[in-house]
C-alpha positions as CSV (number, residue, x, y, z in Angstrom):
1,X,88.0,95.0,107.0
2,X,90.4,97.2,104.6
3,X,93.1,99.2,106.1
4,X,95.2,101.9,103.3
5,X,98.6,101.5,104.7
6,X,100.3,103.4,102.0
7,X,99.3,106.5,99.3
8,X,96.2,107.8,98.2
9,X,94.7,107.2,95.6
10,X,93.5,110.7,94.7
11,X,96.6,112.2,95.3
12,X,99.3,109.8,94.1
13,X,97.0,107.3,92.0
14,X,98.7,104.6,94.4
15,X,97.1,102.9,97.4
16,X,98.6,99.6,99.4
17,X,95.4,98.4,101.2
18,X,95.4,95.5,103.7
19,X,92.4,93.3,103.5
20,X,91.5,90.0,105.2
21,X,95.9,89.7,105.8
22,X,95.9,90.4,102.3
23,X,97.8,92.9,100.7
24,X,96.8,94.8,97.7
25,X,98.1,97.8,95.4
26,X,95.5,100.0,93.3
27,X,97.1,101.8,90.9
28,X,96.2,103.6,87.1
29,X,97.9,100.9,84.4
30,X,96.8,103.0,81.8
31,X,99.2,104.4,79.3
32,X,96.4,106.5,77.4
33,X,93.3,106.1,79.6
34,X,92.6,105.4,83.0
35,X,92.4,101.7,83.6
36,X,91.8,101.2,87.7
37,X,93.7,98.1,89.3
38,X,93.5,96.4,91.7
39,X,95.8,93.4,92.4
40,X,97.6,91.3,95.3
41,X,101.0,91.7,96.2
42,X,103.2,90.2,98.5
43,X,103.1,91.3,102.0
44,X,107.5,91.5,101.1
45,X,106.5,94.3,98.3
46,X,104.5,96.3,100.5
47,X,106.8,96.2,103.1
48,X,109.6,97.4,100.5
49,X,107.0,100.2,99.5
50,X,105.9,101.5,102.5
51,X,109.9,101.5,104.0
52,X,111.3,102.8,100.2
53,X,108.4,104.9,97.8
54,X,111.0,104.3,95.2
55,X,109.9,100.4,95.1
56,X,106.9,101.4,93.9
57,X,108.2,100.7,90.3
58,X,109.6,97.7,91.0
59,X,106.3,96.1,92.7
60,X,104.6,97.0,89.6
61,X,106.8,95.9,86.9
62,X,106.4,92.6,89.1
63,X,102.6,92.3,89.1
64,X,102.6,93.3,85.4
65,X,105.2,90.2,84.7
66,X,102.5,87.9,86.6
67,X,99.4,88.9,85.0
68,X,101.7,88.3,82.0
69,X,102.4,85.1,82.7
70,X,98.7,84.8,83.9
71,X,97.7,85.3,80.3
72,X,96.7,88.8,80.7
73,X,97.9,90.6,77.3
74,X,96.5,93.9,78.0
75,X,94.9,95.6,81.4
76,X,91.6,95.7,82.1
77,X,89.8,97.3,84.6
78,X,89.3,95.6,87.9
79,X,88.3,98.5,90.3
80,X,87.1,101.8,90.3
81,X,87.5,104.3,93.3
82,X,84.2,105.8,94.1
């Protein structure tokens, strides 16, 4: 079951869901167009989003440095809000 413990997605283009004691952050990473993301965090960065909104950066510079490092040049879709 998925729980949205932080943001909406239609309003703030950010969500922290919590899936299977997973935690996840959708978000636009788009610079031009929309590209929809989904990706895992750590339940430490949603914990530092949820408590501090200004994290939010932070987190995401973070998962963009593992997809990196992942091999990942450029972002791709991986979800799309319906």
């Amino acid at each position: 079951m998925e729980q949205i413990i932080y943001g909406n997605i239609y309003n703030e283009s950010l969500e922290v869901v919590k899936r299977d004691s997973k935690f996840y952050i959708r978000y636009d990473a788009g610079a031009h167009q929309v590209i929809w993301r989904e990706d895992e965090i750590t339940k430490e960065e949603a914990e530092s989003i949820i408590y501090n909104s200004s994290a939010v950066s932070s987190v995401l510079w973070n998962v963009q440095a593992r997809l990196t490092q992942q091999g990942s040049k450029r972002p791709k879709s991986n979800w799309n809000p319906s």
